[in-house]
TORKOL-4160 file (C-alpha; in steps of 0.2 Angstrom, whole numbers, padded with zeros to 4 digits, m for minus):
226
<pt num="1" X="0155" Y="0056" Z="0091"/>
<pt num="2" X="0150" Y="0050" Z="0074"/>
<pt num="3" X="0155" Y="0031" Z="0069"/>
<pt num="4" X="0165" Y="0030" Z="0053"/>
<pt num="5" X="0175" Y="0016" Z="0044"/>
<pt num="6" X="0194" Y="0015" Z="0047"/>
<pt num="7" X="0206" Y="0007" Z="0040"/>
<pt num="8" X="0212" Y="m0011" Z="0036"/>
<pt num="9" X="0194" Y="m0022" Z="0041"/>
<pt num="10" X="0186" Y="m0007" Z="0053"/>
<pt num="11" X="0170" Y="m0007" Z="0058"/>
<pt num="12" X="0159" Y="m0001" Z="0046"/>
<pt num="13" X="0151" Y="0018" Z="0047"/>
<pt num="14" X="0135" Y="0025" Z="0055"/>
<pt num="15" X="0135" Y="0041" Z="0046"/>
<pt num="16" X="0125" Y="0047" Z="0063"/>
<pt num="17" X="0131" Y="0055" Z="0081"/>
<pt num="18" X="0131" Y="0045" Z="0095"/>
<pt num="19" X="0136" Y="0045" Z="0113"/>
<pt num="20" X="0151" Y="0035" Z="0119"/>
<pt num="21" X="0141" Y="0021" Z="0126"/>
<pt num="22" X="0132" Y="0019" Z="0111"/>
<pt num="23" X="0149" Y="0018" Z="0102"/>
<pt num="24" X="0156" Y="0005" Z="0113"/>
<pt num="25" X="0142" Y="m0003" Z="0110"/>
<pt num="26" X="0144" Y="m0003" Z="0090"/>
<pt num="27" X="0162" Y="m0008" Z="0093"/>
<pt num="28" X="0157" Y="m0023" Z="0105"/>
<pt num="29" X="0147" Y="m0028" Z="0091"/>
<pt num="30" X="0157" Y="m0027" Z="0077"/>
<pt num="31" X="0170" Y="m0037" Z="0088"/>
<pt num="32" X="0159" Y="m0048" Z="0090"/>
<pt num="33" X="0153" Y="m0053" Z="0074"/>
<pt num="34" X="0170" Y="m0051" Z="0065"/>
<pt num="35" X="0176" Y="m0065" Z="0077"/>
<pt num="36" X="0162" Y="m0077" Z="0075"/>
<pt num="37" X="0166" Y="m0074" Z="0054"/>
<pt num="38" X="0183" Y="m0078" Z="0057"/>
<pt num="39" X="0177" Y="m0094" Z="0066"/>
<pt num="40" X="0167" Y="m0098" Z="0051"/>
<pt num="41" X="0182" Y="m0098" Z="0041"/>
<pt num="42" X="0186" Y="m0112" Z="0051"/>
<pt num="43" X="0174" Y="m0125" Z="0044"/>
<pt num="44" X="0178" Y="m0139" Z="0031"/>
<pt num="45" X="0171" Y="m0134" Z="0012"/>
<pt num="46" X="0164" Y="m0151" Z="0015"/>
<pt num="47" X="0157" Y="m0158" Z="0032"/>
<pt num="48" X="0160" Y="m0175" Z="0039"/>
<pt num="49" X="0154" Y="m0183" Z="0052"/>
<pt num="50" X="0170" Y="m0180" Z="0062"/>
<pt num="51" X="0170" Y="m0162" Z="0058"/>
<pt num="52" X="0152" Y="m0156" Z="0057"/>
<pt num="53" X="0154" Y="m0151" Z="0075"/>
<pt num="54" X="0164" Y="m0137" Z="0070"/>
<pt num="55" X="0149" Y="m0131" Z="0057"/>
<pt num="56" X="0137" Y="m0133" Z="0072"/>
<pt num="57" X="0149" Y="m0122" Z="0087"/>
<pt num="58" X="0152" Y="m0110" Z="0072"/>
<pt num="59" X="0133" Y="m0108" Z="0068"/>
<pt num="60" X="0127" Y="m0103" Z="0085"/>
<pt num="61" X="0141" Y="m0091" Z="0086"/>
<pt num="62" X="0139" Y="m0083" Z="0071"/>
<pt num="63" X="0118" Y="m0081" Z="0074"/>
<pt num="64" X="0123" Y="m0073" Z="0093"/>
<pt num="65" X="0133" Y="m0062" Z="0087"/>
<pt num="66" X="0120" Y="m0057" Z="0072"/>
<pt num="67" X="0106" Y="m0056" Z="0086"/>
<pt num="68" X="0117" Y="m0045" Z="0098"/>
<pt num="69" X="0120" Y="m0035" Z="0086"/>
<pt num="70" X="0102" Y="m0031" Z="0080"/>
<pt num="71" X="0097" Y="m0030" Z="0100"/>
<pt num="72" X="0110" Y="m0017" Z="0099"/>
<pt num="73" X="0107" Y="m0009" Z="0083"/>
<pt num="74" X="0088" Y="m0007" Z="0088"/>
<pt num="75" X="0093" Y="0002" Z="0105"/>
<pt num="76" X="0103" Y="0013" Z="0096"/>
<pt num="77" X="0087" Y="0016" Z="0084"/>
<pt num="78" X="0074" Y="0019" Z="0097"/>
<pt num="79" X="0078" Y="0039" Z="0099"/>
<pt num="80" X="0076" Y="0042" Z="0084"/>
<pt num="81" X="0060" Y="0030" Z="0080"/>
<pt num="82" X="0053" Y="0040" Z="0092"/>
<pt num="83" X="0059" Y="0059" Z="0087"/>
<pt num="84" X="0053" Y="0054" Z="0071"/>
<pt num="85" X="0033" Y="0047" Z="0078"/>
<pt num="86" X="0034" Y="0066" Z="0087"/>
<pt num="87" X="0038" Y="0073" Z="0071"/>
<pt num="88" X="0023" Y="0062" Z="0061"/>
<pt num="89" X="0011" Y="0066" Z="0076"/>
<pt num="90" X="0013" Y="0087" Z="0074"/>
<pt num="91" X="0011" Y="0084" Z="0055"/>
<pt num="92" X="m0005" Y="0074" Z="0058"/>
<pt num="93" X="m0014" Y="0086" Z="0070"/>
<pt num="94" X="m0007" Y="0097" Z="0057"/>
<pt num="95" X="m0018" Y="0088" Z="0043"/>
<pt num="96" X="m0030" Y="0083" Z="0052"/>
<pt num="97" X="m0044" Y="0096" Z="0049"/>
<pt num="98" X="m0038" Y="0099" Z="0031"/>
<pt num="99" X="m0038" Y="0080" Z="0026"/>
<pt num="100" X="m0056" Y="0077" Z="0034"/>
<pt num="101" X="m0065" Y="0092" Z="0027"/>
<pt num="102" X="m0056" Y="0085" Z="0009"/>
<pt num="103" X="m0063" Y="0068" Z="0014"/>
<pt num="104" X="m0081" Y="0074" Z="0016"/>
<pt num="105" X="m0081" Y="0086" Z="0000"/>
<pt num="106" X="m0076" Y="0068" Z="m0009"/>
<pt num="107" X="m0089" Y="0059" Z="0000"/>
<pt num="108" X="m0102" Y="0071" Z="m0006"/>
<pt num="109" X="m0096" Y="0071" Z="m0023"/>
<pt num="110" X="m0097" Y="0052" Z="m0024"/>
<pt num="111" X="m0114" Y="0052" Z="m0015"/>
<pt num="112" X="m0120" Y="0063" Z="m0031"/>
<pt num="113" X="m0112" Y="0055" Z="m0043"/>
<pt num="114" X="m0118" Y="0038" Z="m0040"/>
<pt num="115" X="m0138" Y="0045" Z="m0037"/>
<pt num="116" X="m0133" Y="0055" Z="m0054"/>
<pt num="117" X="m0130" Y="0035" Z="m0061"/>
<pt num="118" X="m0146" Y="0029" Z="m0055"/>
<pt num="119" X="m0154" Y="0042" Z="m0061"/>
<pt num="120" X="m0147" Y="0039" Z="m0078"/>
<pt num="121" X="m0148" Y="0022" Z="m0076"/>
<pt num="122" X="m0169" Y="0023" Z="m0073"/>
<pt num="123" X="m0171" Y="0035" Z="m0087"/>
<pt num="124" X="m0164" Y="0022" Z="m0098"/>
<pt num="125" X="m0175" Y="0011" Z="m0094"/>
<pt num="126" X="m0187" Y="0018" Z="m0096"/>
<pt num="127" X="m0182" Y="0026" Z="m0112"/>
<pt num="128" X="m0179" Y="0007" Z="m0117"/>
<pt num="129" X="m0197" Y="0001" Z="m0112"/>
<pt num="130" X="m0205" Y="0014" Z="m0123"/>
<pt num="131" X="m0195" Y="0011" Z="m0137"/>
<pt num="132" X="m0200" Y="m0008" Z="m0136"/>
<pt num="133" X="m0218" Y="m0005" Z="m0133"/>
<pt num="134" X="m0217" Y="0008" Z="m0149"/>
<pt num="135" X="m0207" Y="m0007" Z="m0156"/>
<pt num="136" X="m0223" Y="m0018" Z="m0155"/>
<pt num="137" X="m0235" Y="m0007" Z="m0158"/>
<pt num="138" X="m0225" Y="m0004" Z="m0176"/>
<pt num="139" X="m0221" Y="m0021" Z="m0178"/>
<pt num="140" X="m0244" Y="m0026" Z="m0176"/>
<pt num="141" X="m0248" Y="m0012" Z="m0188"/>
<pt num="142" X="m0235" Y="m0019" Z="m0201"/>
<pt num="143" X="m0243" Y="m0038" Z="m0199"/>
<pt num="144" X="m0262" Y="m0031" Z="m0200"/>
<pt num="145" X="m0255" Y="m0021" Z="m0215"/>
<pt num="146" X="m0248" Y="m0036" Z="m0222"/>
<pt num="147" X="m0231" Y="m0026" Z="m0227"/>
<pt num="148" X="m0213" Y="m0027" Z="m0219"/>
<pt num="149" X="m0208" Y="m0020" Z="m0203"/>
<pt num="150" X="m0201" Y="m0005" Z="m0202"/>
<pt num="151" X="m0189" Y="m0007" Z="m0189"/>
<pt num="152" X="m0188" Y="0007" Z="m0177"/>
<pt num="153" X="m0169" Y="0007" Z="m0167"/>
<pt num="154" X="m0174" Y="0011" Z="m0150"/>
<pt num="155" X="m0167" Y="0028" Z="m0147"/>
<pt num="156" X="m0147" Y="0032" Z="m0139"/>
<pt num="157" X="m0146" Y="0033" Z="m0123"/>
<pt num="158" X="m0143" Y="0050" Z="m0117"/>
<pt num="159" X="m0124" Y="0054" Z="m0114"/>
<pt num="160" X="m0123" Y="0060" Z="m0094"/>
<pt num="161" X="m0109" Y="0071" Z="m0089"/>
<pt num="162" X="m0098" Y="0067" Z="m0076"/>
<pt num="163" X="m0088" Y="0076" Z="m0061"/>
<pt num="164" X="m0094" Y="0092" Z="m0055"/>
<pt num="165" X="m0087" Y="0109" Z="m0063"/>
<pt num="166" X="m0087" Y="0126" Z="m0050"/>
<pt num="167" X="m0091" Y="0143" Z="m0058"/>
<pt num="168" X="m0071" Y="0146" Z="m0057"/>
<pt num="169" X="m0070" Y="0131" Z="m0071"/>
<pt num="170" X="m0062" Y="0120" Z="m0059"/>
<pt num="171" X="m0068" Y="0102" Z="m0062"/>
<pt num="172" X="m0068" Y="0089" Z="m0049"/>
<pt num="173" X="m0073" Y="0069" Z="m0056"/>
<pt num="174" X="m0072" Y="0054" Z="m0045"/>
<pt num="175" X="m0062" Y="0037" Z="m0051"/>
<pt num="176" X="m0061" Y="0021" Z="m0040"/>
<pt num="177" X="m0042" Y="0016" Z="m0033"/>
<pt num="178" X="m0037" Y="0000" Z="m0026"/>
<pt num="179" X="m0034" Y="0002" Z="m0007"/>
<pt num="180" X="m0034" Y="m0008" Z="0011"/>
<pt num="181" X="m0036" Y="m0010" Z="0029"/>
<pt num="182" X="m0028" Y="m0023" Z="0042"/>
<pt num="183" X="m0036" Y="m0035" Z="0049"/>
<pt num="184" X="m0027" Y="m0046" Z="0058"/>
<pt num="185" X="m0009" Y="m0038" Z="0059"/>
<pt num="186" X="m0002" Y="m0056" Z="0067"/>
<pt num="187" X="m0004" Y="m0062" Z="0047"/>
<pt num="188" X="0003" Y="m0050" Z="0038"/>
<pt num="189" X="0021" Y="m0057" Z="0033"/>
<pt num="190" X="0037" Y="m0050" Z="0038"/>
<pt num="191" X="0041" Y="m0041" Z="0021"/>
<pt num="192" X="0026" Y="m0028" Z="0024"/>
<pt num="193" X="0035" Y="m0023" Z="0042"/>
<pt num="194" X="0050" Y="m0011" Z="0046"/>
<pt num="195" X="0049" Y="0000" Z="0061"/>
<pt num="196" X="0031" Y="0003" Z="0057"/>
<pt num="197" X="0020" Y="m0003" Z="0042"/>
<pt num="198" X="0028" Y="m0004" Z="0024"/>
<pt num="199" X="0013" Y="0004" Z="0016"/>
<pt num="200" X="0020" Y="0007" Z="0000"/>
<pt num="201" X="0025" Y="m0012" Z="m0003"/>
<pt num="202" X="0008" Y="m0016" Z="0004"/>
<pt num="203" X="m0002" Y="m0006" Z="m0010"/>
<pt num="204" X="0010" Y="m0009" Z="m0022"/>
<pt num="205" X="0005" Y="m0029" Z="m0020"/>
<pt num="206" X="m0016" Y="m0024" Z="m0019"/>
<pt num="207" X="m0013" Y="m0015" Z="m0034"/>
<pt num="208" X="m0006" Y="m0032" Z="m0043"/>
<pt num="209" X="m0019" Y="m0042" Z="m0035"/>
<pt num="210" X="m0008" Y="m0052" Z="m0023"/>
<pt num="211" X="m0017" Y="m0060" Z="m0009"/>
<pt num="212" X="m0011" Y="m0054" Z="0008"/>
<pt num="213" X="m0013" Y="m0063" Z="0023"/>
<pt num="214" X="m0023" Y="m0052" Z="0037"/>
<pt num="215" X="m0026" Y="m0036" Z="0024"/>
<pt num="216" X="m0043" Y="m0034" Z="0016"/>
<pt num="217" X="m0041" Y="m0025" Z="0000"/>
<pt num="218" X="m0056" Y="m0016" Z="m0008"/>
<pt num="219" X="m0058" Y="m0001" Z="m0021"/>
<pt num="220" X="m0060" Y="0015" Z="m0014"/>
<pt num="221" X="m0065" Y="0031" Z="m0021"/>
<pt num="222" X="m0054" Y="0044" Z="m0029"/>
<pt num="223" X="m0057" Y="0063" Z="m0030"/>
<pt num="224" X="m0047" Y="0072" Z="m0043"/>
<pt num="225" X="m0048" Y="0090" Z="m0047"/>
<pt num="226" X="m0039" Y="0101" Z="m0057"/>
């Protein structure tokens, strides 16, 4: 039996197929927190000291009613959390092999591009050293000559490509993304929860540099191909 919206203040719908205790259910809450709403109407605009009694029985009404109904909503739910964590763990055993040999193709990549880096980074140097030593060597044979120096630019560094290209022309080049772990899930504020981890919100604040209590964020490597 599905639960819809009637007419004239009804409950209001679960577009999803339930059983009848699940539906009685529903109903018993939505009874529930319709009455504890009308007893709110109840309470003066502006509390006294006579009346504020009334604000205080209506409060505890109103937050049982909103807690019973949450109990109730998240029993309803739990099928369906957990059809859905089957469905996410066939997927992943799917991915599984796919997603780590992807991982370790990246790994390699950025394991030659950064001793690429070095490498580059070493022959500048030394480039650099040369051209300062043929700097000096320059600038002594000017002064025994007694003429001007005759300034000699050290030479540009050498241009390195990046990525990696595969004899079909496909070229893969690696780039740095902001990413994160969690550390101490007990910290990390309600906002980043639902029925499991909001991820999205979570990298959508890394990514603006918002501190988050109990995640780490750090830059990961990204491997792009095309």
């Amino acid at each position: 039996m599905a639960l819809g919206r009637g007419r004239n203040d009804a409950p209001p719908a679960l577009a999803i197929d339930v059983d009848p205790k699940e539906l009685a259910e529903f109903q018993q809450a939505a009874e529930d927190l319709a009455r504890a709403e009308r007893g709110a109407r109840n309470v003066p605009a502006e509390l006294t000291f006579d009346n504020k009694g009334l604000a205080a029985d209506a409060l505890r009404e109103l937050r049982y009613a909103s807690k019973e109904a949450e109990a109730a909503r998240k029993k309803i739910t739990k099928r369906f959390d957990d059809a859905k964590g089957r469905v996410k763990a066939a997927f992943d055993e799917l991915r599984a092999k796919p997603d780590a040999a992807a991982e370790s193709i990246g790994a390699r990549l950025v394991a030659v591009e950064e001793a690429e880096a070095a490498k580059a980074a070493e022959e500048r140097r030394r480039e650099e050293a040369e051209a300062r030593k043929a700097q000096e060597e320059e600038n002594r044979r000017a002064a025994e000559e007694k003429r001007a120096s005759h300034h000699v630019p050290p030479p540009a560094p050498k241009k390195r490509p990046t990525g990696a290209r595969g004899s079909s022309g496909a070229k893969a080049s690696v780039s740095y993304e902001m990413a994160y772990e969690i550390v101490n899930p007990e910290a990390v504020p309600d906002r980043f929860k639902r029925w499991e981890w909001d991820r999205t919100e979570i990298l959508k604040a890394v990514r603006n540099g918002e501190a988050i209590p109990g995640v780490r964020p750090f830059k990961k490597p990204k491997v792009t191909s095309r």
